[in-house]
KEMI-614141 format. One line per 8 residues: for each residue x, y, z of C-alpha. Coordinates in steps of 0.5 Angstrom, whole numbers, plus 2048, in hexadecimal, padded with zeros to 3 digits. Each point is the difference from the previous one (the first is absolute). Layout:
X,Y,Z  ...
REM end
This chain:
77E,835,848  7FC,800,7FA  7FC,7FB,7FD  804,7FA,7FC  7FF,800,7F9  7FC,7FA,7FB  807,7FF,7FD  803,7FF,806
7FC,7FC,804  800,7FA,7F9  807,801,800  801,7FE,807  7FA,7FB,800  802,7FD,7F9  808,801,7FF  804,802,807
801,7F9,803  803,7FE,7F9  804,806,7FF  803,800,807  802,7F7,7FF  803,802,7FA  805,806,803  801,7FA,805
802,7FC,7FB  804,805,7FC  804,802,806  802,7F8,802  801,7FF,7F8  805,806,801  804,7FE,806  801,7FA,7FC
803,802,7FB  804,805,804  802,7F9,803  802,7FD,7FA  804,806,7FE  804,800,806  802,7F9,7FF  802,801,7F9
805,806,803  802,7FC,805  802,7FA,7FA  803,805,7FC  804,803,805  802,7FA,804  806,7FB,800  800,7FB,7FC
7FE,7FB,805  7F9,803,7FF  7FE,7FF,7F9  802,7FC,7F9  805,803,7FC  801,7FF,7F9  808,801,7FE  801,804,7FA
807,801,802  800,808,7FF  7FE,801,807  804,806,803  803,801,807  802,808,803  807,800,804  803,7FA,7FD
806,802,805  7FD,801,806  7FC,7F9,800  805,7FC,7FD  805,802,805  7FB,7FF,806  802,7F8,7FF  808,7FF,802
803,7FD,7FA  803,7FA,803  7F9,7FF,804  7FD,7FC,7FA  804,7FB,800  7FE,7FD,807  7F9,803,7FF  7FA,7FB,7FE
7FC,803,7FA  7FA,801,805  804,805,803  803,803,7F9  7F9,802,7FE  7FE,803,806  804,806,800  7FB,806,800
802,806,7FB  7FD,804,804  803,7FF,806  806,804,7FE  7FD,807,7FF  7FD,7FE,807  7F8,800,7FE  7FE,7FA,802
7F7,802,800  7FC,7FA,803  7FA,7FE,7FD  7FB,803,805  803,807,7FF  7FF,7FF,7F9  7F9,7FE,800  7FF,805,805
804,806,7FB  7FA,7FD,7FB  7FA,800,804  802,808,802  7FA,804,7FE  7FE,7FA,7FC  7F9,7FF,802  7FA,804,804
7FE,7FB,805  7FC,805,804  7F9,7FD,800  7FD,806,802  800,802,7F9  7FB,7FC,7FE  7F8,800,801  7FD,7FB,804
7FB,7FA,7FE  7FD,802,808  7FE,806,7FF  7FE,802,7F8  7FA,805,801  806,804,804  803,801,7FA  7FA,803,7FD
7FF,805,806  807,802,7FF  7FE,803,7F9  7FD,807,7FF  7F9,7FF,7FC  7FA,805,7FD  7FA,7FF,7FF  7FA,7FC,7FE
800,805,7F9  807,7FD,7FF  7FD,7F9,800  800,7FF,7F9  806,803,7FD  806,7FD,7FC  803,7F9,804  806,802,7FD
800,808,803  7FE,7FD,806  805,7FC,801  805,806,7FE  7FE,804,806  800,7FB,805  808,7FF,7FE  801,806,801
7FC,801,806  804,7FA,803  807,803,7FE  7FE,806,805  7FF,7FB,805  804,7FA,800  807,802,7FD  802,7F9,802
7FA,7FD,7FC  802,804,7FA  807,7FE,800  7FE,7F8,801  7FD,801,7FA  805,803,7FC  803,7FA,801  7FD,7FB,800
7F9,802,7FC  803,806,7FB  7FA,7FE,7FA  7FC,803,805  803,806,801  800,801,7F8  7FA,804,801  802,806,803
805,801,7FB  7FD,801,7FA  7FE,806,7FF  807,803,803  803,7FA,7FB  7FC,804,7FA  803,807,801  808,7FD,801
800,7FC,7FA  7FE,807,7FC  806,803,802  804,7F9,800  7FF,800,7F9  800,807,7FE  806,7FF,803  803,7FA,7FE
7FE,804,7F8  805,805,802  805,7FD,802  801,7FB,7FA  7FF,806,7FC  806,802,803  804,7FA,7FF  7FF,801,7F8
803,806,801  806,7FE,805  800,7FA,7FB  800,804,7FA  805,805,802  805,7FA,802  800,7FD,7F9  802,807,7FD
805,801,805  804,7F8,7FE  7FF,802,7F9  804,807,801  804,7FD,805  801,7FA,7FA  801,805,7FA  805,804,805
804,7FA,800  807,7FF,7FB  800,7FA,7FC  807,7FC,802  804,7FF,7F9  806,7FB,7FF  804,806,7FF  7FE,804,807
802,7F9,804  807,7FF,7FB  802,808,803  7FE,7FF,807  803,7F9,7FF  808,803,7FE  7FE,805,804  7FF,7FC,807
807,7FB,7FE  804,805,7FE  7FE,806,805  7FD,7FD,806  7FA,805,7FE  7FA,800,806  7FC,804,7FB  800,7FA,7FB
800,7FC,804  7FA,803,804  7FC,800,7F9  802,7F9,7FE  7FD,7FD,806  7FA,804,7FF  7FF,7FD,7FA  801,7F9,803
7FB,801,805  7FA,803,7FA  802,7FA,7FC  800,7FB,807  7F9,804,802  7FC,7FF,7F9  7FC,7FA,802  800,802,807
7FA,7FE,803  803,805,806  7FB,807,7FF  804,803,804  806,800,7FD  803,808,7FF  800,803,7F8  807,800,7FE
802,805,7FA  802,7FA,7FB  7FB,7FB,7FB  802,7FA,7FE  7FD,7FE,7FA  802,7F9,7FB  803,7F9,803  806,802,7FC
801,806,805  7FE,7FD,806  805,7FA,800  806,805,7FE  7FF,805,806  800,7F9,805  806,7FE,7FD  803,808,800
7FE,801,808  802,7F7,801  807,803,7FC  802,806,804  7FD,801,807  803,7FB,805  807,803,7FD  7FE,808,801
7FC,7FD,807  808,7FC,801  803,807,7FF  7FB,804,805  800,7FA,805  805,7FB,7FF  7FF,7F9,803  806,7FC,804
7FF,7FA,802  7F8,7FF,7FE  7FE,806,804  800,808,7FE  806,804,803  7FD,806,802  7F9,801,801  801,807,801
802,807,7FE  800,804,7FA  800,7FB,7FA  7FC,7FA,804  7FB,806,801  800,801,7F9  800,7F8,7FD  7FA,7FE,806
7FA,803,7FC  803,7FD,7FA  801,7F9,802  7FA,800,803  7FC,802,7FA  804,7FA,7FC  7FE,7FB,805  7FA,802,7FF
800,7FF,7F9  803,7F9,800  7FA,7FE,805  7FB,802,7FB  804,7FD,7FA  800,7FA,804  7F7,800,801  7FF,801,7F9
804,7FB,7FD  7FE,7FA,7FE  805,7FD,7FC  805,7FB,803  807,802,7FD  7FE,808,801  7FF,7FE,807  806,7FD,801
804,805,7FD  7FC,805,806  801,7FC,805  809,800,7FF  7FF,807,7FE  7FB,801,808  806,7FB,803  805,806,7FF
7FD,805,802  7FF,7FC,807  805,805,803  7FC,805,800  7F9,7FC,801  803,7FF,806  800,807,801  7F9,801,801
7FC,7FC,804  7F9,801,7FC  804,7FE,7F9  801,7FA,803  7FB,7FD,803  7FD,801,7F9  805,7FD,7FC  800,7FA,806
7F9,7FF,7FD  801,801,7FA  805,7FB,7FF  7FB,7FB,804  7FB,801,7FB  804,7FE,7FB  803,7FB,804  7F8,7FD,800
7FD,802,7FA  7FD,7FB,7FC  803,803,7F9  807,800,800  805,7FB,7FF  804,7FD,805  807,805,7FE  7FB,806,804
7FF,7FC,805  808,7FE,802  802,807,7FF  7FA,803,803  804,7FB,805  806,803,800  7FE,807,800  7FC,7FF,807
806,7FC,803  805,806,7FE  7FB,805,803  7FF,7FC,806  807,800,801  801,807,7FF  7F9,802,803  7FF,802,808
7FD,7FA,804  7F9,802,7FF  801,7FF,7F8  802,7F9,802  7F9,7FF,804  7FB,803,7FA  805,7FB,7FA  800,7FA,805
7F8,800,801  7FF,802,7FA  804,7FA,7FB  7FC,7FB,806  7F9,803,7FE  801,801,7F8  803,7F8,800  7FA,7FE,805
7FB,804,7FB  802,7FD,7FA  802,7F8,803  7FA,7FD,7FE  801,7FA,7FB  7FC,800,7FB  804,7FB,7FB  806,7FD,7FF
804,805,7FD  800,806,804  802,7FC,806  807,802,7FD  7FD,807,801  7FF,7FF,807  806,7FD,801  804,806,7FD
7FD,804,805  801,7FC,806  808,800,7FD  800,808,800  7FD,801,807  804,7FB,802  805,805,7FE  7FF,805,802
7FF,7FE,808  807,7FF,800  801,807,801  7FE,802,807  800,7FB,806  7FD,803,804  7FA,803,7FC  7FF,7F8,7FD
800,7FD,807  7FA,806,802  7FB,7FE,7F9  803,7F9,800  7FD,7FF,807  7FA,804,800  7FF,7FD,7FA  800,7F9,801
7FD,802,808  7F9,802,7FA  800,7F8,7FD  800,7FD,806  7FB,804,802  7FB,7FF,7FA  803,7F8,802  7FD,800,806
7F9,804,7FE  7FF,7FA,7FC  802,7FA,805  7FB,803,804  7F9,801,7FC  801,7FA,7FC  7FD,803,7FA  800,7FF,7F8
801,807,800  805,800,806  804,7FB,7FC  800,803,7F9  802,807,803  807,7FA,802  800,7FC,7FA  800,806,7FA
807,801,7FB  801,808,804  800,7FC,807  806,7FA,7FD  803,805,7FC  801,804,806  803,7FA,804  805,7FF,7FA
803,807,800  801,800,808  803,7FA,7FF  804,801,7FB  803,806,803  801,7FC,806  804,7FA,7FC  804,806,7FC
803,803,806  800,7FC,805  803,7FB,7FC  802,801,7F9  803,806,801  801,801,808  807,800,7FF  800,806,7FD
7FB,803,803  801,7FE,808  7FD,805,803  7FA,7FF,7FC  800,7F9,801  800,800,808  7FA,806,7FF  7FC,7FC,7FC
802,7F9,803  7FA,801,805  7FA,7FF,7FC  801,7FA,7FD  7FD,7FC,805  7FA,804,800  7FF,7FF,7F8  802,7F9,801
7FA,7FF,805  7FC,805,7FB  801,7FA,7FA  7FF,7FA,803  7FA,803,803  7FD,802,7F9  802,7F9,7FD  7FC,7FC,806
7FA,805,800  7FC,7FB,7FB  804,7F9,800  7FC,7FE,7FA  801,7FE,7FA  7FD,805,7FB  806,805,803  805,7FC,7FF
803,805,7FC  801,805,805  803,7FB,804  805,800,7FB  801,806,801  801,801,806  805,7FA,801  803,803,7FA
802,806,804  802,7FD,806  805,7FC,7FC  803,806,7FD  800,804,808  803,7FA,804  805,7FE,7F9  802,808,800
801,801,808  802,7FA,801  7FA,800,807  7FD,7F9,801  7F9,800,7FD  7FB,7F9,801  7FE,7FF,7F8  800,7FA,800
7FA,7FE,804  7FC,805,7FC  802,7FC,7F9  7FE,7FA,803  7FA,802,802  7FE,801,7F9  802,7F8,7FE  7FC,7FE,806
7FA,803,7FC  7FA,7FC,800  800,802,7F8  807,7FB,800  7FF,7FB,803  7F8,7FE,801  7FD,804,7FB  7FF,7FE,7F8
802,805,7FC  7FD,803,7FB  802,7FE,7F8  7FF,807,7FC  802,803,7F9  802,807,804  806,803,7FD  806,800,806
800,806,805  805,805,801  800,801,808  804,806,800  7FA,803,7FE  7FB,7FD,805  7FE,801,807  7FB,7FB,7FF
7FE,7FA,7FC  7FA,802,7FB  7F9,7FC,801  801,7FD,7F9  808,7FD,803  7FD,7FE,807  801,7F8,802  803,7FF,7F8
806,7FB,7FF  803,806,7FB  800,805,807  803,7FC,805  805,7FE,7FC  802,807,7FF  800,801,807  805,7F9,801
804,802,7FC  801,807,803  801,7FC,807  805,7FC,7FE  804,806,7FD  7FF,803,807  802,7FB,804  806,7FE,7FC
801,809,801  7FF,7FE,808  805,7FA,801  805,803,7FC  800,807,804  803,7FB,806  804,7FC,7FC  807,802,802
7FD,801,808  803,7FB,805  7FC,7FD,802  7FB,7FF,7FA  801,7F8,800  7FC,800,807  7FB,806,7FE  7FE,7FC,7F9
7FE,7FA,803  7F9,802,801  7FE,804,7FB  803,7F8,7FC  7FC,7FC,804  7FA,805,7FD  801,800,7F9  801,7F8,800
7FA,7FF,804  7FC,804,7FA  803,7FD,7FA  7FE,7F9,804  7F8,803,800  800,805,7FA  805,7FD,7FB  7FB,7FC,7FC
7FD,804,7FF  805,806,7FE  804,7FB,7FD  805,805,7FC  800,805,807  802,7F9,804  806,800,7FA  802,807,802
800,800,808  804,7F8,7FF  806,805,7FC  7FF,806,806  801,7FB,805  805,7FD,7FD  803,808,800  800,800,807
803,7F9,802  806,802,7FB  801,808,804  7FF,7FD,807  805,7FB,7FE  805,806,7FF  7FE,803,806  802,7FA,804
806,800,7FD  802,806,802  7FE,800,806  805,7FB,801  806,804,7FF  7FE,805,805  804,801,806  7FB,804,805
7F9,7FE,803  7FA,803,801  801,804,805  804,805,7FB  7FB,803,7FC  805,805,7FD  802,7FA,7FD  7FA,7FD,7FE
7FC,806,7FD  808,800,7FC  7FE,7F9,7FD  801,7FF,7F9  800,808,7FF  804,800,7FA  7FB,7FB,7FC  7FA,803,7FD
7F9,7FC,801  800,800,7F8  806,7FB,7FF  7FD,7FA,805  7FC,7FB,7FD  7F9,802,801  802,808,800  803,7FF,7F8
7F8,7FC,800  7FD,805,804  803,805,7FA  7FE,7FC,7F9  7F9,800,803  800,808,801  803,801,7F9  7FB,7FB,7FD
7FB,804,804  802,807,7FC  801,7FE,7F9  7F8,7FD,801  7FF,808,803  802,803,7FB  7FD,7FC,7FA  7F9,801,803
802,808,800  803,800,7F9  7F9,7FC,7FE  7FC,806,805  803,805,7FC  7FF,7FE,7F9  7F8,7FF,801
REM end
């Protein structure tokens, strides 16, 4: 062994126990690290029990079929919501991985623990006797060239040091590369030159072949679309028929952003041209493809020999085109017209799987497009509703999810106008979940499973973010749409849909859970419009379905606030507000006379809304009497200082001494007792709630409500 060099002996005397802390350090550091990117794995790909989720309602679920099918139907009306929301989708593919597996699948080749790569703090004059040095005439070289050789004289003798290094340390080992470095850009960079030289001339050769190809292309000319128009209705012709649907797709492809789109021997040049070769093809296809591939009954009669052979090409080029028509156009009145014309050729879409899909989520697009009007919407409603029905189950699957996602997507609220909007699109996916039993059982339970999921995420942390993840507009609008398919068909419509309803009926007590869990998880006063809501929707299901629901409670609790009967209002000049519009009091209307009474006066309706729903019960005289005893105890309390509320629940009460009354009265003449709940479920069958006294009340309250809704949105509109 030589003797060691200067440079040396001041490295190790001055910089080798700082040098050998500082990679400790790193290598802790570095662990740490890996730990945490574990953990955010973990998260990521955990259940939700594992982390706060924020809804945003356009979560997608895989296996729909399979998942939903893992919970018998009938199941979940005896089962509590703990249960309904435990049910594990992973359990139907039967991969069930455990936490310490991934973790393990994690840290697998993750980290070098081998600490015999790294030099010890006991022995560091070893290191130096490990490294080949020269002489004393070396002693004054360049620190920098020394350094150099003894890296390369290491990575000759430790590898394992070299490799450490790599890893943890690469800016040391820059040295050793520079000068292979220099020479590799040269090339690179000669290289790098010719290859954009070329490009310029690919470039310029692919210029010059689209301008020949362009000028090689036959002007259309109204007289060619006439002969090729009485040609096709007069004779049948392919030949005709083929050019003119190469003209329709030039003219549906000419602002095609699609680059890949084929040349086709036809230009269309001017508006004039362009409009009549759309009408031309719109005129005479669907009859010349009627003749080659007649429809009965909704559906092609033969999908094969010699004449389908000759139309598929040709449909499918049609559809195509309309396709594209239907992206490029932005005026209302010419989508409508495409959507009919796309409508009828719902035959042939259904012919070709690729097509409808794509026309599935066009008419999704349109259906959820801020830019059009409410026409395009009802009948891109239409449209899908057909193909659905006409479509195999799997169109169904991709149309159901789909108009749920687009309505979630766009329920925000943001004014008192495009709740009509909103309210529209919930109407139309409504409609179309009337279709197919069982595929509105599968998403309406996977679902309303993933709202109460996200409930439960926010009952346990506890959090502002975990509450406004609950308290958002796409959450509540979410729980409207399910209930209103719930109250549609299980109630409005059930007779006329039977299988429906008793497919659908199981997953009312779940999403009736869901909405009283929602309305309590801030039982204070600044969300007493979301309250609102919620019992709003609790009517409208129990009233639908005839299923007992416990609204009242929930209504009364907002009497018994404090901001009623213990606190002094706020007197302010606000002007009134819209709560169909609000989740949550605005901090400017917390506390204020002017909130509170608009909260009342919701309340009051509600409560009228609830009572009258059990007013042709038989046993409403006996089910009332508390809610009675209540109100009365409250006027005592808060009547003076709510004097023209007090006035208005006196009138309610009255209402409800009046209807009890005539239940008594009927119930008199009865000739069965209680033990007959055939009988007793029969009991006033033939009246309607609205004709008893607080029912006709209940109504005037609503229809004055409307007429005060629709001045606000007609004063929303002209601003």
């Amino acid at each position: 062994m030589g003797k060691a060099k200067k440079s040396t002996k001041k490295f190790n005397q001055r910089h080798l126990k700082d040098e050998l802390e500082r990679r400790k350090e790193h290598k802790k550091t570095q662990k740490l690290v890996q730990k945490r990117e574990v953990k955010k794995k973990r998260k990521a790909n955990g259940s939700a029990d594992d982390g706060e989720e924020v809804f945003t309602g356009v979560e997608e679920i895989d296996d729909l079929a399979g998942f939903a099918e893992s919970v018998p139907k009938g199941a979940l009306a005896k089962l509590d919501l703990s249960k309904f929301v435990e049910a594990d989708p992973t359990a139907v593919s039967g991969e069930d991985v455990s936490d310490d597996e991934d973790i393990a699948a994690l840290l697998e080749g993750g980290e070098d623990d081998d600490d015999d790569d790294m030099p010890s703090d006991s022995d560091p004059e070893d290191e130096g006797s490990d490294v080949e040095i020269g002489g004393d005439d070396e002693e004054d070289d360049d620190e920098e060239a020394v350094f150099k050789r003894e890296l390369e004289a290491v990575s000759k003798k430790d590898p394992k040091f070299l490799e450490f290094m790599k890893k943890n340390d690469p800016s040391s080992l820059a040295i050793l590369e520079d000068n292979d470095e220099g020479s590799e850009d040269e090339e690179e960079d000669d290289e790098e030159q010719g290859e954009e030289e070329e490009e310029q001339g690919e470039d310029a050769d692919m210029s010059d072949a689209e301008e020949s190809e362009s000028s090689k292309a036959t002007v259309v000319t109204s007289k060619m679309l006439d002969d090729w128009e009485k040609d096709i209705t007069k004779n049948q012709s392919i030949k005709s028929l083929k050019r003119l649907l190469l003209a329709l797709y030039s003219a549906s492809h000419m602002e095609s952003e699609n680059e890949n789109a084929p040349q086709t021997p036809y230009r269309i040049e001017g508006m004039r041209i362009f409009n009549k070769t759309v009408t031309a093809s719109i005129r005479t296809a669907p009859k010349a493809f009627n003749h080659y591939a007649p429809i009965v009954n909704d559906k092609v009669a033969q999908k094969s020999g010699k004449k389908w052979g000759i139309a598929q090409a040709l449909i499918k080029s049609y559809l195509v085109s309309l396709l594209e028509l239907l992206k490029q156009m932005s005026d209302p009145a010419m989508i409508q017209y495409l959507i009919k014309e796309s409508e009828r050729m719902i035959p042939y879409f259904v012919c070709f799987t690729r097509y409808t899909r794509e026309f599935v989520k066009e008419l999704l697009r349109l259906f959820g497009s801020a830019s059009v009007d409410d026409g395009v919407r009802i009948l891109a409603l239409l449209s899908l509703r057909r193909l659905v029905s006409l479509s195999p189950p799997e169109v169904a699957d991709i149309a159901l999810k789909g108009i749920y996602l687009t309505y979630v997507r766009n329920s925000n609220v943001k004014t008192i106008a495009n709740l009509t909007t909103i309210q529209l699109m919930r109407n139309c996916g409504v409609e179309l979940y009337g279709n197919d039993a069982n595929a509105s059982y599968q998403h309406g339970f996977v679902y309303i499973r993933q709202l109460a999921i996200h409930l439960r995420n926010s009952m346990q942390l506890r959090s502002k973010e975990s509450f406004r993840a609950i308290y958002n507009w796409q959450f509540i609008n979410s729980l409207n749409f399910w209930t209103e398919v719930l109250a549609t068909y299980c109630g409005d419509r059930a007779e006329e849909q039977p299988q429906l309803c008793a497919t659908l009926e199981s997953l009312v007590y779940p999403l009736t859970q869901i909405i009283l869990g929602v309305a309590r998880l801030v039982p204070t006063a600044k969300y007493f419009p979301l309250r609102i809501h919620c019992i709003s929707q609790l009517l409208r299901l129990s009233s639908a379905t005839g299923i007992y629901i416990p609204i009242l409670p929930m209504i009364i609790e907002v009497l018994e606030s404090p901001e009623f009967l213990s606190r002094r209002p706020v007197n302010s000049t606000l002007k009134p507000l819209s709560l169909d519009s609000q989740l949550k009091a605005p901090k400017e209307y917390e506390h204020t006379r002017v909130y509170l009474e608009i909260v009342l006066e919701s309340v009051f309706g509600l409560l009228a809304d609830a009572i009258a729903a059990q007013s042709v019960r038989i046993a409403f005289p006996e089910w009332v009497v508390p809610a009675v005893l209540q109100l009365r105890r409250w006027r005592k309390r808060a009547g003076k200082s709510w004097s023209r509320f007090s006035k208005q629940l006196q009138g309610l009460l009255e209402k409800i001494e009046q209807s009890s009354l005539m239940v008594v009265q009927k119930r008199n003449k009865v000739d069965f007792g209680p033990a007959n709940l055939t009988g007793a479920n029969q009991f006033m069958s033939d009246i309607s709630a609205d004709a008893t006294p607080i029912g006709a009340y209940a109504n005037s309250l609503r229809k004055v409500k409307a007429q005060q809704r629709a001045t606000m949105v007609e004063a929303e509109m002209e601003k």
